[in-house]
N, C-alpha and C positions, 0 to 999 in steps of 0.2 A: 805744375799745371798752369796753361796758357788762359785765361779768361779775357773773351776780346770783352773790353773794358772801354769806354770812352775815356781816352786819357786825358782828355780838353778839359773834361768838366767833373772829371769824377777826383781831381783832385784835391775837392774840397768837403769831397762826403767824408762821412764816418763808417769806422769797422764797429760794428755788432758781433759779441761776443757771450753767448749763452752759455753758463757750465753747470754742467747736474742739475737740472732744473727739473722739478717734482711737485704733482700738483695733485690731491686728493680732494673729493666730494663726498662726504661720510666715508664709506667703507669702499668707496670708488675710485683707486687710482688710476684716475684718466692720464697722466704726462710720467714717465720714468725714467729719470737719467736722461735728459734732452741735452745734447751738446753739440752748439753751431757756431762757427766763426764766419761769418760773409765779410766778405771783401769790402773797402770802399767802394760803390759804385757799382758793386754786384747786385744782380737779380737772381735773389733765390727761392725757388719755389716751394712751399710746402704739401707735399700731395699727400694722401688717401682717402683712404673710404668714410664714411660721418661716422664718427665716432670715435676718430683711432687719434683725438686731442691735438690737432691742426689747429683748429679758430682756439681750443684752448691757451696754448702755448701764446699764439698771433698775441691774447688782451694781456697775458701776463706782461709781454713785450710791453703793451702801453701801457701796462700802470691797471688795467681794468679789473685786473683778478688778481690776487695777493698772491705772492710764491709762499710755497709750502717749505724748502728748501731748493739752494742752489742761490746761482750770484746771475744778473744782466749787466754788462758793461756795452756803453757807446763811445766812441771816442776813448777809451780808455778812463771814466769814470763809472762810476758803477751808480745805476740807475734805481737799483732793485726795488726799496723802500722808495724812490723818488718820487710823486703826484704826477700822474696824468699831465697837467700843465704845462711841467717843467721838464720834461722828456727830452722834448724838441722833435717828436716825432709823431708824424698825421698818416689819420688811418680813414680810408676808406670803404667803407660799407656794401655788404650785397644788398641793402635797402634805401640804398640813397642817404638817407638823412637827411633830406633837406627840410628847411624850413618852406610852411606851405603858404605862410602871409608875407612873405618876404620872394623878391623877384631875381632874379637869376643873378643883377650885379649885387643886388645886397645880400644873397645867398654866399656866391664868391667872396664879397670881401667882409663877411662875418667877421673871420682871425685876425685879420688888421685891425678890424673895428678895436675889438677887445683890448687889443694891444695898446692900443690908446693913440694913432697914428692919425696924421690929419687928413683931412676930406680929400684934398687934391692928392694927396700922395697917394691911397687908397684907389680912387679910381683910377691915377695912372695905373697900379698894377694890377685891378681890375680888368682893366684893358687887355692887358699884357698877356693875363693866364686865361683870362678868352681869347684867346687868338691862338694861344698854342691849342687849344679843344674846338678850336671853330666854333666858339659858341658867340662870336664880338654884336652880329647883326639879332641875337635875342636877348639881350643884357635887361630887358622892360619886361620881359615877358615873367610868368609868377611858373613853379613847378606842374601845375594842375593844365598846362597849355602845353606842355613839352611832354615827345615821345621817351620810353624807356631808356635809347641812347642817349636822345639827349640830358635825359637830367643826370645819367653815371657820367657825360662830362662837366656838367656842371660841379658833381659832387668830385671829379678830377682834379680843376679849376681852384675847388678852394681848399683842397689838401695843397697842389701848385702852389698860390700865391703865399704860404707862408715859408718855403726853402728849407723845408725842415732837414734834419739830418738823416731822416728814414722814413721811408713809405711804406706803413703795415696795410696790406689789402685782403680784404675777407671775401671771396668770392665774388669782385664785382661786377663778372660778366655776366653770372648766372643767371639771372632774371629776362634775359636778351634774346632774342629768335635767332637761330646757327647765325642765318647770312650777317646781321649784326654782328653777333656777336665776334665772326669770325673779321670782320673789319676793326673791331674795338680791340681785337688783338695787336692788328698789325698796328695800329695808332698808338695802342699802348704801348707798346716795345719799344715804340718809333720814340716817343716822349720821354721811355724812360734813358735812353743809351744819349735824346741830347741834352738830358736835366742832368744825368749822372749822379745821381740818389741812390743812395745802396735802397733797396727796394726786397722786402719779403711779401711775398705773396700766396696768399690758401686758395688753394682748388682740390677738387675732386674728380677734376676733368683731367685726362691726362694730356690731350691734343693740347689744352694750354701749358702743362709742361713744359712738354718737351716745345711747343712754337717761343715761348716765352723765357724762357730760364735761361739762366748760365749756368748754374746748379739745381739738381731735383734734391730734394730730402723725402725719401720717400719712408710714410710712419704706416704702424699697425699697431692697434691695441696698445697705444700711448708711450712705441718703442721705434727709435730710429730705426729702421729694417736697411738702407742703404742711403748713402749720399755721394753724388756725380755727377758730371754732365750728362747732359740729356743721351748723349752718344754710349757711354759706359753704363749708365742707367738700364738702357734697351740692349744693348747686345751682350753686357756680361753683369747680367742677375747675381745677385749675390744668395739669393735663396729662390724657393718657391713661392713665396710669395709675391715676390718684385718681379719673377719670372712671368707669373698669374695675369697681375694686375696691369702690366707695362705692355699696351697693344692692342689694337684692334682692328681686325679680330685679335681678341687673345693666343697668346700661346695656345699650339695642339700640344697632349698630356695621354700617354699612355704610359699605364701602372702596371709592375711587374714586379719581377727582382732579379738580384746579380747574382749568378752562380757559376763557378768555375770556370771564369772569363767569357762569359755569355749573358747577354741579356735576355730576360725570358719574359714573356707574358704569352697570352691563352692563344695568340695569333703571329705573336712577333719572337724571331730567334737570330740574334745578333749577334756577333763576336765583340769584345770591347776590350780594353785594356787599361793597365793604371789602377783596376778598384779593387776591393775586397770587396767578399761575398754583403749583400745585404738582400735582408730577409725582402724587407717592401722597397723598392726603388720607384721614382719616374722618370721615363723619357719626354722630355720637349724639345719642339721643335718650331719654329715661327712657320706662318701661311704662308710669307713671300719667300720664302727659303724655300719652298716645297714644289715639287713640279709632281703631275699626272704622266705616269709612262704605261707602256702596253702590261699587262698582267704576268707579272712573273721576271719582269724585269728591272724590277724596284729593289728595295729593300724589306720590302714585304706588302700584300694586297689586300685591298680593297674593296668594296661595292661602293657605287654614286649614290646618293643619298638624293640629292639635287644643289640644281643648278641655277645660279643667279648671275644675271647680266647688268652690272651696277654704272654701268658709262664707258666707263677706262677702264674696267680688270672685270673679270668672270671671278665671283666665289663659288665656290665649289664644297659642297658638302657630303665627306663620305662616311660610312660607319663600317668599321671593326666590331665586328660581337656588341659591345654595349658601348664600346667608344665611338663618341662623333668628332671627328675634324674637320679644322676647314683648310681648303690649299687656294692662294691664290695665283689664278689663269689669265693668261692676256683675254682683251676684250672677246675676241672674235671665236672662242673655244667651247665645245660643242660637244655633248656627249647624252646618252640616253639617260635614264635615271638603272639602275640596280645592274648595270653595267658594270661588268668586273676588269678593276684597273692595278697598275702597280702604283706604289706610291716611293718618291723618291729625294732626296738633300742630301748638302756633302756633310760626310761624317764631320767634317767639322763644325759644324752649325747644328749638332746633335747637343742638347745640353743633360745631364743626369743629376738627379736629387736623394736625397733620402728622406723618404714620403713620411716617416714618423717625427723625425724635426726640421723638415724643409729645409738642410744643410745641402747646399750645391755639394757634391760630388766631382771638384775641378781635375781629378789627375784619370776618372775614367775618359775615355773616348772611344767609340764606333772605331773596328778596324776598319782600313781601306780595304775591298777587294782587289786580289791581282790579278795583274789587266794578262787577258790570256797570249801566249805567241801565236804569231801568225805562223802558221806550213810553209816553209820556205821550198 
């Protein structure tokens, strides 16, 4: 696997190396078997839902939370036991952290301070990691004066000026209004590809995922559920649940079963091939994969539910007996509501699970229909 990597600069990061890492809170094991190796200079993203031990794993990383078992190596030393300190690696906050009596260049060059680094040397690179955050023309100003973005680059700025060997981030976008936050992406990515910082990052968002990653690790319930580019991540789900979660809108999900090379549920009857019979089965299928045809010319029919016209594409929402989907439409499409429609994708962008352990089902697939001869 190709990871476009800054080659300029990332050859001076370090590889992160987590193995079996297990983490309990009383009777709570929140982390299970976690195993990551990120790249030099990689950005790797940690997704799920609150609670599935994302920010857990993140403070193990720094020292914050004690491992229960398992090893952390950076650079090829092993950190595990190692203090906070002496890590060599800065973390950023969904809450800023900043100091509230202290002004933006002394917020910034806190870590130098400490270090024991002299005054001019310090502002020079004060300077410096304000400028990569655009923050150079507020350096007087104190936290309590600056907007939300600004103060996550301040709180950028002084993870920046120490050159650590890893950048652990805990949702720093979260707190940010879209349109923000969707430019603190593009800046952030933009920073991390020319610092070349192997870089792990927790969200819950998936749009920063897949805009920000070179790798997702996508967890549930304190278990790696999958790990891949953002590309393999969304088009080839390794279960139901990364199927679920990975989209928006989400995967459409109708439940049935496999029987005698047929897919069945209360409305849908499909030929397939490749599976053994199973009792509960799912079909997904993505919205943008999906097209609206006339009734009875699909793969099976429908009713419109309703209709939404969002800018650039029409959602479209129909229901099956107790199932709702949604299919997306180009802008300009147009239809009544309880309108009966077909509904249509190519068999190959059909996915099949087994709905009692969310195990993808890879060797069924949707037969093609055969295309009829014409009357010569």
């Amino acid at each position: 696997m190709n990871l476009v990597i800054n080659k300029n600069t990332a050859t001076t990061a370090k590889r992160l190396v987590v193995k079996n890492l297990n983490k309990s809170f009383g009777n709570v094991h929140v982390l299970k078997d976690l195993n990551l190796d990120v790249e030099p200079g990689e950005f790797l993203v940690l997704l799920g839902p609150s609670g599935c031990g994302k920010t857990t794993a993140l403070r193990m990383i720094a020292g914050l939370e004690e491992v229960d078992s398992g090893s952390i190596t950076l650079g090829g030393v092993d950190v595990t036991t190692t203090p906070p300190k002496y890590r060599d690696v800065a973390m950023v906050f969904q809450s800023y952290a900043l100091y509230p009596h202290k002004t933006v260049a002394e917020n910034i060059g806190f870590p130098l301070k400490m270090q024991g680094l002299e005054k001019p040397a310090i502002n020079k690179a004060v300077r410096e990691a304000a400028e990569q955050v655009q923050m150079e023309s507020l350096l007087e100003r104190f936290p309590r004066q600056l907007s939300g973005g600004q103060r996550q680059r301040v709180a950028l700025a002084r993870a920046i000026i120490r050159r650590p060997a890893v950048f652990l981030m805990d949702e720093p976008l979260s707190n940010l209004d879209a349109r923000l936050r969707s430019f603190m992406r593009t800046e952030l990515k933009h920073m991390q590809h020319e610092l070349g910082v192997t870089t792990l990052y927790v969200t819950h968002d998936q749009i920063e995922a897949m805009t920000l990653a070179h790798r997702v690790a996508i967890m549930s319930e304190g278990i790696l559920q999958q790990l891949g580019t953002p590309h393999e991540v969304y088009n080839d789900p390794a279960n139901l649940f990364v199927a679920s979660f990975m989209g928006s809108p989400p995967m459409n999900f109708i439940e049935g079963k496999i029987n005698g090379k047929k897919f069945q549920s209360e409305c849908v009857d499909l030929s397939v091939s490749g599976a053994k019979n199973t009792k509960n089965a799912t079909m997904g299928f993505r919205p943008e994969d999906t097209k609206i045809v006339a009734s009875g010319k699909g793969l099976f029919d429908a009713k419109i539910y309703a209709v939404e016209m969002t800018g650039d594409q029409t959602l479209v929402t129909i229901q099956m007996n107790k199932a709702t989907l949604i299919v997306k439409m180009p802008k300009d499409f147009e239809a009544d509501i309880d309108k009966e429609i077909g509904v249509s994708f190519a068999p190959e962008r059909g996915y099949f699970f087994d709905t009692d352990n969310g195990e993808r089902l890879r060797s069924c697939a949707i037969v093609k229909k055969a295309k009829r001869k014409s009357k010569s």
